[in-house]
C-alpha positions as CSV (number, residue, x, y, z in Angstrom):
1,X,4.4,-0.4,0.0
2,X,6.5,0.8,2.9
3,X,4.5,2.2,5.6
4,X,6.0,4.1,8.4
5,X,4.4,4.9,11.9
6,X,4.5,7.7,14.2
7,X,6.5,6.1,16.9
8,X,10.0,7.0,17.0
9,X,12.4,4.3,16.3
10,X,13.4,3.7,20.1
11,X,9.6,2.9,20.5
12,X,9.1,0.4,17.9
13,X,12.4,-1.7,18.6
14,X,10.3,-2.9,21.2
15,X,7.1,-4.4,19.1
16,X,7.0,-7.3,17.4
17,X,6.8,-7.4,13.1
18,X,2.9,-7.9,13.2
19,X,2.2,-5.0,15.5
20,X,4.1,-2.4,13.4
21,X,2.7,-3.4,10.5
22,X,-0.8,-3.1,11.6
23,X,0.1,0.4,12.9
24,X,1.2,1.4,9.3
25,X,-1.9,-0.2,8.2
26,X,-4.3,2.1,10.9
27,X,-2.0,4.9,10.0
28,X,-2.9,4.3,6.2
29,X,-6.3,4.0,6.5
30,X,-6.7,6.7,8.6
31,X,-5.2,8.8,6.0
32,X,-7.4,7.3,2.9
33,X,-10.4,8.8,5.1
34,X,-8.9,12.2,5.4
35,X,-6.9,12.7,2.9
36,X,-9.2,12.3,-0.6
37,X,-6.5,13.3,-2.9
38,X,-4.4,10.7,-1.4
39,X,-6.7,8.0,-1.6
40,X,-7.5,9.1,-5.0
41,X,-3.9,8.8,-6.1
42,X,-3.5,5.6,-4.4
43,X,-6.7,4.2,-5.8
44,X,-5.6,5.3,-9.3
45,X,-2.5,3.6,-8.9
46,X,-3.8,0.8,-8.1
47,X,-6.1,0.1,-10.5
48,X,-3.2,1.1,-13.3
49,X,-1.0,-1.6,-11.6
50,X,-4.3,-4.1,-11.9
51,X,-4.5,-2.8,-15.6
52,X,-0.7,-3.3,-16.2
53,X,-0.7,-7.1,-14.4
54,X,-3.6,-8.1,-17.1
55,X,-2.1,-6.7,-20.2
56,X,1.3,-8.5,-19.5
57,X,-0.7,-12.0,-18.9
58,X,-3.0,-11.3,-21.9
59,X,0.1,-10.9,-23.7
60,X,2.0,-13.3,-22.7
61,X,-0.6,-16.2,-23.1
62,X,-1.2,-14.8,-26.6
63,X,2.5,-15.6,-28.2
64,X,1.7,-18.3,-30.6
């Protein structure tokens, strides 16, 4: 998942890989508690891609 921050480009050639990414991640989470039918649709998704991961290993350890 790309996240992007709120600091302009110019700002964040600057910072170093781990600092912008933890900025995307505050910026994520702050949205998840806002935002419910965001997190709800990233939640969903989630859980589909879970659900999609253990069908395909079901599957493929069942080919006798």
């Amino acid at each position: 998942m790309a996240e992007t921050t709120a600091a302009p480009v110019s700002v964040k050639a600057n910072l170093g890989r781990k600092t912008i990414k933890k900025m995307g991640r505050d910026k994520r989470k702050a949205k998840i508690a806002t935002d419910k039918e965001f997190a709800g649709k990233l939640f969903a998704a989630k859980a589909k891609r879970s659900d999609d991961k253990k069908t395909a290993f079901r599957k493929k350890k069942n080919k006798k």
